[in-house]
C-alpha positions as CSV (number, residue, x, y, z in Angstrom):
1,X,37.5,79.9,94.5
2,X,39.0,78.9,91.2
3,X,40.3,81.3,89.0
4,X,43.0,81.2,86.5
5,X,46.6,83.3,86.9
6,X,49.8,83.6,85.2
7,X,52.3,81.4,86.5
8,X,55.7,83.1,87.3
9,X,59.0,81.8,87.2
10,X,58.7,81.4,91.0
11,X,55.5,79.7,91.0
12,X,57.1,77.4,88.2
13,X,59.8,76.4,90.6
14,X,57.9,76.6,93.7
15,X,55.7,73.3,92.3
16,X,58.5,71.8,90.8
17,X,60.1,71.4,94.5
18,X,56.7,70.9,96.2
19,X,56.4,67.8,93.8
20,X,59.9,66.7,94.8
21,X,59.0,67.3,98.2
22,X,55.7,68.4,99.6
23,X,56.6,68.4,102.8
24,X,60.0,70.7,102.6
25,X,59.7,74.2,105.0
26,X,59.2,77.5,103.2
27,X,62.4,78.0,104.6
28,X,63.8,74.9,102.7
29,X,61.9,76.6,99.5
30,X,62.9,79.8,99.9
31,X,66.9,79.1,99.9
32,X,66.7,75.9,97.0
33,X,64.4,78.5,94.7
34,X,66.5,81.3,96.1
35,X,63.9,83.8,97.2
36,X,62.9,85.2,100.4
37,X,60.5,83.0,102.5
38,X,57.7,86.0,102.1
39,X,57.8,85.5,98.5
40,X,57.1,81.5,98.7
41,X,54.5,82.1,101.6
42,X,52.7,84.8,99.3
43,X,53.1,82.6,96.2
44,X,51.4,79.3,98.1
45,X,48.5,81.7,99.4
46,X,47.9,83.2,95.7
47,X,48.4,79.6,94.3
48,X,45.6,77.9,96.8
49,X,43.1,80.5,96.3
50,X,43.5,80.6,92.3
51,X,43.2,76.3,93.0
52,X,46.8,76.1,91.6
53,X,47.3,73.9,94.9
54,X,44.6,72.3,95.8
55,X,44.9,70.7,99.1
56,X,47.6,71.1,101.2
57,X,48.0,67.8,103.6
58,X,49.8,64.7,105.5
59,X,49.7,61.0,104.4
60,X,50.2,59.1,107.7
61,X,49.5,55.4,107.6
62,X,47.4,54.7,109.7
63,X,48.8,51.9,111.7
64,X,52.0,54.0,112.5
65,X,49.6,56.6,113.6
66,X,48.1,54.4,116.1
67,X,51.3,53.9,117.8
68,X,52.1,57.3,117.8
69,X,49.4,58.1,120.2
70,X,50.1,55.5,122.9
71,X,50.5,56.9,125.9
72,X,50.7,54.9,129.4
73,X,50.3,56.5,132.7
74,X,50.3,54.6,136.2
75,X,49.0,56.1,139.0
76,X,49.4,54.6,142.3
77,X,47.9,55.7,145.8
């Protein structure tokens, strides 16, 4: 569902370091925006229903992800 909020001043920074770096821990958000980790998880919930963020996701490449599910197993009787 799309809806449209008011940004606060955490939201504001909260995108400004997920554009920097979407894959940083809330943990990682919480200390460089300098609120507690509840706050950023409760602002990326209320942010992804209102369509503020609208995927949340990883960007493998696909031939590095084929390597990193090789596996080898030899069984011998």
């Amino acid at each position: 569902m799309t809806e449209q909020i008011e940004l606060t001043h955490t939201d504001r920074k909260l995108l400004l370091a997920l554009k920097k770096d979407s894959r940083a821990s809330v943990t990682t958000l919480s200390g460089e925006i300098g609120v507690a980790r509840a706050t950023i998880q409760a602002s990326i919930k209320r942010l992804v229903e209102a369509g503020g963020i609208q995927r949340l996701t990883n960007d493998i490449d696909p031939i590095k992800e084929r390597d990193f599910g090789r596996a080898g197993m030899r069984i011998e009787v």
